[in-house]
Biopython code that builds the backbone (N, CA, C, O; Angstrom):
import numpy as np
from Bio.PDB.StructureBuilder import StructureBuilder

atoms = [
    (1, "UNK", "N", (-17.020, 20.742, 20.060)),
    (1, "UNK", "CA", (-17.024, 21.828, 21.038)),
    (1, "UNK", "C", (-15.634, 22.461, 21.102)),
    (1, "UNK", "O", (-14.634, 21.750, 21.195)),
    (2, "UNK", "N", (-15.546, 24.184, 21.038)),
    (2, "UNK", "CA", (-14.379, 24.606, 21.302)),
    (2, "UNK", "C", (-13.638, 24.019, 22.700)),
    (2, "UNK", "O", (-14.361, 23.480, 23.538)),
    (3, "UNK", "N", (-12.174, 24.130, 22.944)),
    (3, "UNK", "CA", (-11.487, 23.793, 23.576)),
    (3, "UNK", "C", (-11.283, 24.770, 24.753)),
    (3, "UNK", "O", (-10.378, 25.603, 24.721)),
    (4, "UNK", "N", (-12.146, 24.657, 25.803)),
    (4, "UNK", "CA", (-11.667, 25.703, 26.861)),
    (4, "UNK", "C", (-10.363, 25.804, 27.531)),
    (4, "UNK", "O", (-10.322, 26.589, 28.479)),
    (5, "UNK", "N", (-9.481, 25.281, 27.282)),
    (5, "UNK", "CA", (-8.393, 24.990, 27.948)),
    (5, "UNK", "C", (-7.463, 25.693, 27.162)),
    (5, "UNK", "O", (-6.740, 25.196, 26.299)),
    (6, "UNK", "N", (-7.530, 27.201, 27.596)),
    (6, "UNK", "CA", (-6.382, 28.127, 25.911)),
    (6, "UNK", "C", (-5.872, 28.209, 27.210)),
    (6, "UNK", "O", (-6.481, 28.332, 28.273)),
    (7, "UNK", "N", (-4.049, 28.081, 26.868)),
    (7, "UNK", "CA", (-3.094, 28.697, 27.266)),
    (7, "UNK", "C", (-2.833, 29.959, 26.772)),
    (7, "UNK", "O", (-3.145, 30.251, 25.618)),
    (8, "UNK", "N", (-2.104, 31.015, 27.781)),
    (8, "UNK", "CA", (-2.202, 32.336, 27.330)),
    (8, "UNK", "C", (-0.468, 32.630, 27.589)),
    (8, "UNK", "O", (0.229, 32.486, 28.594)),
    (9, "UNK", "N", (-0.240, 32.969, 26.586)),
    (9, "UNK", "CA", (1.495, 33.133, 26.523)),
    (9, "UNK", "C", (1.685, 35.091, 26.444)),
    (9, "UNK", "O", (1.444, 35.789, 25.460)),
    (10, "UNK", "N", (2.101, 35.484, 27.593)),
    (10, "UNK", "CA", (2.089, 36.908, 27.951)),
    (10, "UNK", "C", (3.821, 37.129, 27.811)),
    (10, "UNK", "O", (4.613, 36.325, 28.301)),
    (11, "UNK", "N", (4.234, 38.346, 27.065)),
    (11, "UNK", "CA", (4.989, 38.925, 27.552)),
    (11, "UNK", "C", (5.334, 39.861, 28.060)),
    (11, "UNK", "O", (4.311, 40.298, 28.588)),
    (12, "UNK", "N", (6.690, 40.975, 28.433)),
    (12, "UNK", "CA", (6.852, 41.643, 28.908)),
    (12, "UNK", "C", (7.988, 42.167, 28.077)),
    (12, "UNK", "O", (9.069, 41.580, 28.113)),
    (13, "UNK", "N", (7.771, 43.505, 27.142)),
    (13, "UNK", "CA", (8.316, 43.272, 25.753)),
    (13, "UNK", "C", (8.941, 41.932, 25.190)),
    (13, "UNK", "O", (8.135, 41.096, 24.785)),
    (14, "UNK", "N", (10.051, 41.690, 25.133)),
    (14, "UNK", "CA", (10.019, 40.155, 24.852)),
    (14, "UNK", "C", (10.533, 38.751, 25.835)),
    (14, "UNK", "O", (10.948, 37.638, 25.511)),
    (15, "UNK", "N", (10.324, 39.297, 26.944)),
    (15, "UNK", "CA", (10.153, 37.803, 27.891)),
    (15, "UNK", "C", (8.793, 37.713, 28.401)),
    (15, "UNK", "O", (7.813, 38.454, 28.483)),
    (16, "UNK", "N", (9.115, 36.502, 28.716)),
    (16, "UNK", "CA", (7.908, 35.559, 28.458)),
    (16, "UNK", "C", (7.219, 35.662, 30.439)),
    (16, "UNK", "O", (7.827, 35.270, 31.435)),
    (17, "UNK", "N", (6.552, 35.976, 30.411)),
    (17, "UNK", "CA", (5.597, 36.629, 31.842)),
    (17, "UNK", "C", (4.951, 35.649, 32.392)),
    (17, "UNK", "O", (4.370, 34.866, 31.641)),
    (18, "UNK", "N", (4.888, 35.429, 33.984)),
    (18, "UNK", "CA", (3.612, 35.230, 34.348)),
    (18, "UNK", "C", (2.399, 35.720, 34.850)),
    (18, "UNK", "O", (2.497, 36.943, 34.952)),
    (19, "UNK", "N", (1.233, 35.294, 35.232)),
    (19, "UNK", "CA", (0.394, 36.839, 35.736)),
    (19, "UNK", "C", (0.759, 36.913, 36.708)),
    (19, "UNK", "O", (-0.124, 37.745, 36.920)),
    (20, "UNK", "N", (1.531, 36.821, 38.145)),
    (20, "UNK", "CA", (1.922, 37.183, 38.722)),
    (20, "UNK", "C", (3.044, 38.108, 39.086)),
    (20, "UNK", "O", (3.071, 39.008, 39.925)),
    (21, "UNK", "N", (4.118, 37.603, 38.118)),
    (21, "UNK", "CA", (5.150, 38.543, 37.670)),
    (21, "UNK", "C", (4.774, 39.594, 37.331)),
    (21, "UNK", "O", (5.148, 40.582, 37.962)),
    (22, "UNK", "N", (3.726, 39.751, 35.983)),
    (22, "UNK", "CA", (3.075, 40.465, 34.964)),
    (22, "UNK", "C", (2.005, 41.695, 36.303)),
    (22, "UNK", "O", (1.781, 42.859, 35.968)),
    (23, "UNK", "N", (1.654, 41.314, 37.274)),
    (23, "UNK", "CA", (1.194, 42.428, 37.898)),
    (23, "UNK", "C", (1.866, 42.820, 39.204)),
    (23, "UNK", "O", (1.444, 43.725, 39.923)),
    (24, "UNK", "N", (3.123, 41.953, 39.510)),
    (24, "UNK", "CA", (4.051, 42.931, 40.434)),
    (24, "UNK", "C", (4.967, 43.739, 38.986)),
    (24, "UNK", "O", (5.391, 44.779, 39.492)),
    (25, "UNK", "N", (5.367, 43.718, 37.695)),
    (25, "UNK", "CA", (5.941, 44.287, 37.119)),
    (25, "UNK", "C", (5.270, 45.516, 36.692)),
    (25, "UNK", "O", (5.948, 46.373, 36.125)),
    (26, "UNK", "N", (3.780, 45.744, 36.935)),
    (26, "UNK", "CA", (3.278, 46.681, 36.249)),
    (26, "UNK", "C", (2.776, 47.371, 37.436)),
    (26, "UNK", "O", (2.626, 48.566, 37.182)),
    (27, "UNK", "N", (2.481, 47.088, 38.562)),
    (27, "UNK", "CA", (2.206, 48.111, 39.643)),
    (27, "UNK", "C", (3.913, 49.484, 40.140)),
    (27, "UNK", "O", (4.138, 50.668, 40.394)),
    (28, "UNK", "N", (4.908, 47.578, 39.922)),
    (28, "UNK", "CA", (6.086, 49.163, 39.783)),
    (28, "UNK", "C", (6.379, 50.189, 38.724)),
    (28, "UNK", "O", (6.798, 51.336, 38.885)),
    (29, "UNK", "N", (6.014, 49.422, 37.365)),
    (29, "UNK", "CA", (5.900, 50.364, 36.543)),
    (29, "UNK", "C", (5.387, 51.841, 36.666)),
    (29, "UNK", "O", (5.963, 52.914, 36.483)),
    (30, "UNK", "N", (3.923, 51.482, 37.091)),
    (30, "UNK", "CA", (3.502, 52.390, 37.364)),
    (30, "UNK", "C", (3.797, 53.197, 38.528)),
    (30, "UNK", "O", (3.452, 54.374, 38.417)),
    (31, "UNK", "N", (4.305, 52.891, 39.530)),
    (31, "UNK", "CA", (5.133, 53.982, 40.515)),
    (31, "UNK", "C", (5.833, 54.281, 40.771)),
    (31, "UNK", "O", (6.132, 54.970, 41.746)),
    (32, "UNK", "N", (6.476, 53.798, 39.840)),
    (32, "UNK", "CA", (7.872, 54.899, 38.801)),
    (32, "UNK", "C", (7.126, 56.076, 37.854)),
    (32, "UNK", "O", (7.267, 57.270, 38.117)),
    (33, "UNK", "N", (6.480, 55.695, 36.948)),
    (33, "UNK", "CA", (5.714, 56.860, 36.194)),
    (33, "UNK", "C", (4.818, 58.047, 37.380)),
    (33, "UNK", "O", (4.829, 59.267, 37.214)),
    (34, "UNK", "N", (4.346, 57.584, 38.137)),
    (34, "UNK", "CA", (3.380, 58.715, 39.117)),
    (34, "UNK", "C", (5.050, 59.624, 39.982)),
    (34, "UNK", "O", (5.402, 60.779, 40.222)),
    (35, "UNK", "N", (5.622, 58.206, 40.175)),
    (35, "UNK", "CA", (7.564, 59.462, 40.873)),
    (35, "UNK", "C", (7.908, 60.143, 39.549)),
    (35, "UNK", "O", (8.006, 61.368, 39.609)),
    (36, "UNK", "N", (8.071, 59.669, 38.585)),
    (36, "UNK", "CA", (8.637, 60.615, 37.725)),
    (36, "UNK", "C", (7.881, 62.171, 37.515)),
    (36, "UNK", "O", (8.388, 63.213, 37.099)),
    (37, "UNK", "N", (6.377, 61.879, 38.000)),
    (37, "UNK", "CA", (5.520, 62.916, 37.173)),
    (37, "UNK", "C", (5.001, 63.868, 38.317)),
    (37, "UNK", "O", (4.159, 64.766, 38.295)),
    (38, "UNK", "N", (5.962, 63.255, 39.536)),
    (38, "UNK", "CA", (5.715, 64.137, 40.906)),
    (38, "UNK", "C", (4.942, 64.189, 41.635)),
    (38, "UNK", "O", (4.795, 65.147, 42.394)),
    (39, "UNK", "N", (3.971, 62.809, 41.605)),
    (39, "UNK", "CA", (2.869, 62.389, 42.599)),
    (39, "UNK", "C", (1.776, 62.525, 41.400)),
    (39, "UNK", "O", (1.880, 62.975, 40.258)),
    (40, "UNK", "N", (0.417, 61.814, 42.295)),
    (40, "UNK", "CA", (-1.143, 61.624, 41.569)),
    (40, "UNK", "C", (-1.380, 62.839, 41.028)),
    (40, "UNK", "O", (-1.841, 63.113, 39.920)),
    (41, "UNK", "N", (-0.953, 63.686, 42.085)),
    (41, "UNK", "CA", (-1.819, 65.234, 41.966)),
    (41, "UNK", "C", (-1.164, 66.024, 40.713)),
    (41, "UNK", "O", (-1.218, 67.254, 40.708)),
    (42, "UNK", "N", (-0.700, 65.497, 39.917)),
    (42, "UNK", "CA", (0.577, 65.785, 38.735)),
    (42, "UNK", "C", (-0.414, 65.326, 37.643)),
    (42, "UNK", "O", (-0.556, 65.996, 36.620)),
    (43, "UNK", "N", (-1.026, 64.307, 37.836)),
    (43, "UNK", "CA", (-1.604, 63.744, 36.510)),
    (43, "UNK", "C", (-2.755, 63.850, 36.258)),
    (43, "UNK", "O", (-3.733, 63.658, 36.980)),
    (44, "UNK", "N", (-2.651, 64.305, 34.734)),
    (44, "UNK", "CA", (-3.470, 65.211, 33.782)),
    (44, "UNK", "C", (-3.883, 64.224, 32.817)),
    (44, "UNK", "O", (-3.103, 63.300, 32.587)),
    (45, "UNK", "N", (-5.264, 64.289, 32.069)),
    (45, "UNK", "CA", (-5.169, 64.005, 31.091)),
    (45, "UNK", "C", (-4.262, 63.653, 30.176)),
    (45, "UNK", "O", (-4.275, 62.609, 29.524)),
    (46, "UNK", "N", (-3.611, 64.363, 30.130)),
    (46, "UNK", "CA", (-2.412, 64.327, 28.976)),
    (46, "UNK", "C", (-1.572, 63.650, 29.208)),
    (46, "UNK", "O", (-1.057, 63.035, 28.274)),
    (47, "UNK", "N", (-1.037, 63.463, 30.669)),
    (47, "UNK", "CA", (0.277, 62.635, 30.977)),
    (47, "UNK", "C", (-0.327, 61.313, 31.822)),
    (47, "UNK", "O", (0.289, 60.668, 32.670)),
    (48, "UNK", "N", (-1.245, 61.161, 31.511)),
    (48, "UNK", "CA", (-1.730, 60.178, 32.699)),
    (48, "UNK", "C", (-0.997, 58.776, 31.815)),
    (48, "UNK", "O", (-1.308, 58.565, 30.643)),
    (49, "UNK", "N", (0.071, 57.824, 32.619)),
    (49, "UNK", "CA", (0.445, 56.699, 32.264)),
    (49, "UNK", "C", (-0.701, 55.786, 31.829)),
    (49, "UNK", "O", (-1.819, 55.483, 32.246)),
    (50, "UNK", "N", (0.307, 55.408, 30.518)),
    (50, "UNK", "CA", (-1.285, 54.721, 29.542)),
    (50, "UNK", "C", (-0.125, 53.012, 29.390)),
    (50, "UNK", "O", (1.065, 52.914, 29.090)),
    (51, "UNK", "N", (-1.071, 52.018, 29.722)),
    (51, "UNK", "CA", (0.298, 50.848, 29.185)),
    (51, "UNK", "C", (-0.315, 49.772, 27.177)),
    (51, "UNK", "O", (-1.376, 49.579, 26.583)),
    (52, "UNK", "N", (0.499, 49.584, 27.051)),
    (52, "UNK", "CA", (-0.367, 49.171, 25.505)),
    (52, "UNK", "C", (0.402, 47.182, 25.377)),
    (52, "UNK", "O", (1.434, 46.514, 25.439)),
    (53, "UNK", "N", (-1.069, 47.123, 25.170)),
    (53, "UNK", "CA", (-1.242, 45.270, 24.869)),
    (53, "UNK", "C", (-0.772, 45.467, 23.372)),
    (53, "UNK", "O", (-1.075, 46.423, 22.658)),
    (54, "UNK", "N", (-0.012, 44.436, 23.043)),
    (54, "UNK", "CA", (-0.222, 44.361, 21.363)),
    (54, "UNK", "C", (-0.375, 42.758, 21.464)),
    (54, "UNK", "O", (0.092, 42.190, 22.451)),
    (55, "UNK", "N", (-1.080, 41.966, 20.366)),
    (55, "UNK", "CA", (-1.873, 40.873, 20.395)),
    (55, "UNK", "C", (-2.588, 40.589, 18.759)),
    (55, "UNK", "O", (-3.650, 41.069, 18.363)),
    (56, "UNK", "N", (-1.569, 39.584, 17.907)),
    (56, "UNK", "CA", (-1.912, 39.088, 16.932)),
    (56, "UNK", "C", (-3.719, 38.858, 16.505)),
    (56, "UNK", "O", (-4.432, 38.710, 17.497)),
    (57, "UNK", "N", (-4.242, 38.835, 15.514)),
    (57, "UNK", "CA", (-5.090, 37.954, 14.934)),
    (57, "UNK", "C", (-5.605, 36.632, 15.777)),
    (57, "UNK", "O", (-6.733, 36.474, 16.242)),
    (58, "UNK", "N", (-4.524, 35.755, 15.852)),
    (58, "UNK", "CA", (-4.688, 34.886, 16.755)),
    (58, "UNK", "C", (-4.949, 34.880, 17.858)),
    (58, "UNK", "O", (-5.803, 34.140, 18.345)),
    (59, "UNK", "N", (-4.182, 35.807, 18.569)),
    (59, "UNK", "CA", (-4.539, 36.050, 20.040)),
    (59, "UNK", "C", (-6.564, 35.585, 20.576)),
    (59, "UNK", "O", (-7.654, 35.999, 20.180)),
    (60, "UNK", "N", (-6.226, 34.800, 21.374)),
    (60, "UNK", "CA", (-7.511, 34.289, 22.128)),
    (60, "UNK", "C", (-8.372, 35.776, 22.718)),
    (60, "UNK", "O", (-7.811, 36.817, 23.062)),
    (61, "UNK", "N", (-9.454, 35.586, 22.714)),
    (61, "UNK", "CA", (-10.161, 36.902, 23.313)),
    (61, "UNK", "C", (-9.560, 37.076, 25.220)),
    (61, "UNK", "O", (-8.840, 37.889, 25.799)),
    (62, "UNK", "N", (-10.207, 36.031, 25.587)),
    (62, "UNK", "CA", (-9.647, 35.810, 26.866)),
    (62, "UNK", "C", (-8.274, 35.681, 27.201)),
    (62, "UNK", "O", (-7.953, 35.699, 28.389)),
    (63, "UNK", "N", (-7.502, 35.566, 26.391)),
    (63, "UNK", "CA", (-5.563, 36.256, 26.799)),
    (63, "UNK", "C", (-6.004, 37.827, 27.174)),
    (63, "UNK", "O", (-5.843, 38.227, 28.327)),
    (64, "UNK", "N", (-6.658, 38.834, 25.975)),
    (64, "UNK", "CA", (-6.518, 39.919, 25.566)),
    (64, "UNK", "C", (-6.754, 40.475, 27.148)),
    (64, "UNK", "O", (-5.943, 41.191, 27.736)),
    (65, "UNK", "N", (-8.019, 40.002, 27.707)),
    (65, "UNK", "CA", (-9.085, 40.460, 28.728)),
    (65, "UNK", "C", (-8.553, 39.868, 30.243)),
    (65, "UNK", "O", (-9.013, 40.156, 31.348)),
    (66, "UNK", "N", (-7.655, 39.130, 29.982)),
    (66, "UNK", "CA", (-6.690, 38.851, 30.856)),
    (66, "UNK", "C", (-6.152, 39.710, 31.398)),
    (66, "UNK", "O", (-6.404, 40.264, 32.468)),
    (67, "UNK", "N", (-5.144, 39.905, 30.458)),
    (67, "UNK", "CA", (-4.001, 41.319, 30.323)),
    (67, "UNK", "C", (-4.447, 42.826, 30.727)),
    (67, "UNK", "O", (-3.751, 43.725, 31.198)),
    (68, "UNK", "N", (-5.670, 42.818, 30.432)),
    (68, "UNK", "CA", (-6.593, 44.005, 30.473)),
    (68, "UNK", "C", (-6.911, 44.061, 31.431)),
    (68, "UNK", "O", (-7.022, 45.202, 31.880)),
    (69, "UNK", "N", (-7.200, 43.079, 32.201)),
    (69, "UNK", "CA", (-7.893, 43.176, 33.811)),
    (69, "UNK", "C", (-6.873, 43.256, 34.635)),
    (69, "UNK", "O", (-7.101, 43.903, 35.658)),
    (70, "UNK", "N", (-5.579, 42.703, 34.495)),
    (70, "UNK", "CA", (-4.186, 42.890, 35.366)),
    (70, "UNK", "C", (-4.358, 44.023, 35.655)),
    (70, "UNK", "O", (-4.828, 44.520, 36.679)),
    (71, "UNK", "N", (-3.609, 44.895, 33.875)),
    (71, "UNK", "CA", (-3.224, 45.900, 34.302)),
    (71, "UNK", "C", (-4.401, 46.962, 34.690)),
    (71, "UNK", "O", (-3.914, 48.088, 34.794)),
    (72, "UNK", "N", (-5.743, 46.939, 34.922)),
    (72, "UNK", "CA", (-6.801, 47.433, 35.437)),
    (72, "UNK", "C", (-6.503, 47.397, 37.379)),
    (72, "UNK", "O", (-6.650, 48.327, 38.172)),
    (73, "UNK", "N", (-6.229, 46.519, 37.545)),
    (73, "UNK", "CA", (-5.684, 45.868, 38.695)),
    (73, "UNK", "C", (-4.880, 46.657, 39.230)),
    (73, "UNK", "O", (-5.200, 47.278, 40.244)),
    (74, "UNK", "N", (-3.306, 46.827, 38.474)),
    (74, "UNK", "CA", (-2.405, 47.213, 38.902)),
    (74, "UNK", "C", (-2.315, 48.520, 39.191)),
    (74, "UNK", "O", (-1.417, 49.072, 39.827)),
    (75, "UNK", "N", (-3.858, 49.299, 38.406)),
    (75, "UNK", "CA", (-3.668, 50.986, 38.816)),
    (75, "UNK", "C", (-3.679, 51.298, 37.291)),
    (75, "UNK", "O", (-3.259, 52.433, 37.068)),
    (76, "UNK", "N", (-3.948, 50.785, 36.472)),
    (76, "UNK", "CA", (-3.625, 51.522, 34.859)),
    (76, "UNK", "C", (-4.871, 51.872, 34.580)),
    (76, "UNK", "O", (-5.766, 51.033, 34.475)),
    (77, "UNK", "N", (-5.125, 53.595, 34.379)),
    (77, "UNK", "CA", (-6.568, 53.919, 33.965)),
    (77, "UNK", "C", (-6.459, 53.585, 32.463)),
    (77, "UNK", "O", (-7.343, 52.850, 32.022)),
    (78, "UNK", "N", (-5.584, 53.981, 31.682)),
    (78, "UNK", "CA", (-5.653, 53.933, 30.264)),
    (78, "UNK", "C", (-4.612, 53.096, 29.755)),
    (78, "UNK", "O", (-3.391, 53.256, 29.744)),
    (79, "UNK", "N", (-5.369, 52.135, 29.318)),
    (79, "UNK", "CA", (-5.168, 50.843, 28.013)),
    (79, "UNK", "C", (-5.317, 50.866, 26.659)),
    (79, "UNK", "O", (-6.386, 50.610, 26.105)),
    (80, "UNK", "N", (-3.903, 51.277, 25.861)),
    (80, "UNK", "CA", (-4.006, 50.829, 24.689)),
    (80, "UNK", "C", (-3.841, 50.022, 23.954)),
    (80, "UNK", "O", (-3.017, 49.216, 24.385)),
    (81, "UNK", "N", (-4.400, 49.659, 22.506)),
    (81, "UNK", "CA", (-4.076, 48.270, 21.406)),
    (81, "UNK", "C", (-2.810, 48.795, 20.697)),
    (81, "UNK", "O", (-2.476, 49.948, 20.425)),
    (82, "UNK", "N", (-2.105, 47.423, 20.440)),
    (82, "UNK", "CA", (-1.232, 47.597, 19.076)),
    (82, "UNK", "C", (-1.700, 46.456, 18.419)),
    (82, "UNK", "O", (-1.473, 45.389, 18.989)),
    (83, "UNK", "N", (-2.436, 46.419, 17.115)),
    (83, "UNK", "CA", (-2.385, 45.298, 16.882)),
    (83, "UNK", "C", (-1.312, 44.962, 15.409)),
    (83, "UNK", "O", (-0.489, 45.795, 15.030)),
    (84, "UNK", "N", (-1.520, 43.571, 14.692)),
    (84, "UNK", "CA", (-0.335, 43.617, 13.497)),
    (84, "UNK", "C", (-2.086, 43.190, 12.759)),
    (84, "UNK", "O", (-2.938, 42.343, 13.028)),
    (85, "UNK", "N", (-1.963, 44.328, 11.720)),
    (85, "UNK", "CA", (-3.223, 43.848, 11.103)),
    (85, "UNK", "C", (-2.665, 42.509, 9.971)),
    (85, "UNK", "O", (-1.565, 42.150, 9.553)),
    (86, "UNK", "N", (-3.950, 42.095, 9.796)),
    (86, "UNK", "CA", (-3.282, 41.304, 8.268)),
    (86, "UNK", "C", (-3.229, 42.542, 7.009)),
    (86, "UNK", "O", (-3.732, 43.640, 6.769)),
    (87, "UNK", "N", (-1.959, 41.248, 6.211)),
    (87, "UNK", "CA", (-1.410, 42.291, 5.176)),
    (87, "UNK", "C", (-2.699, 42.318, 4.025)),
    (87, "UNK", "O", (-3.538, 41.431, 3.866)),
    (88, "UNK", "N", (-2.583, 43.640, 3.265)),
    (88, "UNK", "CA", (-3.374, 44.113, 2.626)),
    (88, "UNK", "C", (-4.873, 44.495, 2.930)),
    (88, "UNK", "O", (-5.805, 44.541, 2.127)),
    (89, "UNK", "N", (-4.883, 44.785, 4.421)),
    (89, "UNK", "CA", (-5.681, 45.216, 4.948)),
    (89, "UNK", "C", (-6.003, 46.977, 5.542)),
    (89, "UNK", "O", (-5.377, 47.768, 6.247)),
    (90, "UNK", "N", (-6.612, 46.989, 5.202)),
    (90, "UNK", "CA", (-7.190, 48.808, 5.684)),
    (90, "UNK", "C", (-6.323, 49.149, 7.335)),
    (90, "UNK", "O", (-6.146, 48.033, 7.822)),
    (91, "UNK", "N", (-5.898, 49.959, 8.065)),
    (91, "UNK", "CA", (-6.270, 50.552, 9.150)),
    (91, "UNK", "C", (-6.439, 52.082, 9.327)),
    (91, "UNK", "O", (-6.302, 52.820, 8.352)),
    (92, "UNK", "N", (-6.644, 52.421, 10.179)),
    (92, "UNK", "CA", (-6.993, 53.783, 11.171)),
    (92, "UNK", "C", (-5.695, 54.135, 11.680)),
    (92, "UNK", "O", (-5.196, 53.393, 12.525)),
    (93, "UNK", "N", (-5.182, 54.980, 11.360)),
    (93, "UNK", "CA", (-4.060, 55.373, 12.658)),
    (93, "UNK", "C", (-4.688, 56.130, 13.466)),
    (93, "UNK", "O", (-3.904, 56.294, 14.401)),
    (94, "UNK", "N", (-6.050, 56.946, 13.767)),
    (94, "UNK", "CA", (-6.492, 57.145, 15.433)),
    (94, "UNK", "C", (-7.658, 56.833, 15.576)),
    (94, "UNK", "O", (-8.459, 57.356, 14.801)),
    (95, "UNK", "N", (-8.247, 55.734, 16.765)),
    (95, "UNK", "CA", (-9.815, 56.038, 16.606)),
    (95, "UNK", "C", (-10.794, 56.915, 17.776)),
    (95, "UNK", "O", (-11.993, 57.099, 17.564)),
]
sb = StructureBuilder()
sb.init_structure("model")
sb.init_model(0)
sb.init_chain("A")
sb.init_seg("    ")
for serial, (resi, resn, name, xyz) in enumerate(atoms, 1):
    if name == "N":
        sb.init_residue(resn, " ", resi, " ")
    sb.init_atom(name, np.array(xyz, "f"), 0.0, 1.0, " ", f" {name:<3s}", serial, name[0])
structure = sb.get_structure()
């Protein structure tokens, strides 16, 4: 039987996060981006603050959906991937 017991190692470019940290750091994030952009009523499509997970091959599904639900949490409408594909592999640069 798989091992339910995955530890999930988050950072915050490169220190090492907890989810608690990880969603008081991203609610201020984000209200700094809505002050910079001059309130809600400012944001457009186009500028609407987007935050991006990046997450190996390895990465556990449930780290990913973790991270995803924080920053869902914290006020982030739009979530993007970075991922590191494996080498000699195909990608998309938009989908």
């Amino acid at each position: 039987a798989a091992d339910d017991r995955v530890t999930c190692q988050v950072f915050w470019g490169s220190t090492p996060i907890d989810s608690t940290k990880l969603l008081e750091r991203s609610q201020g994030k984000l209200e700094r981006l809505i002050k910079d952009l001059g309130g809600v009523q400012n944001i457009t499509e186009e500028n609407m603050p987007e935050v991006h997970i990046r997450g190996d091959i390895n990465t556990p599904y449930k780290c990913i959906g973790g991270v995803i639900y924080t920053m869902q949490y914290a006020g982030f409408q739009k979530v993007g991937f970075i991922s590191e594909p494996a080498p000699g592999s195909a990608t998309l640069e938009r989908l």
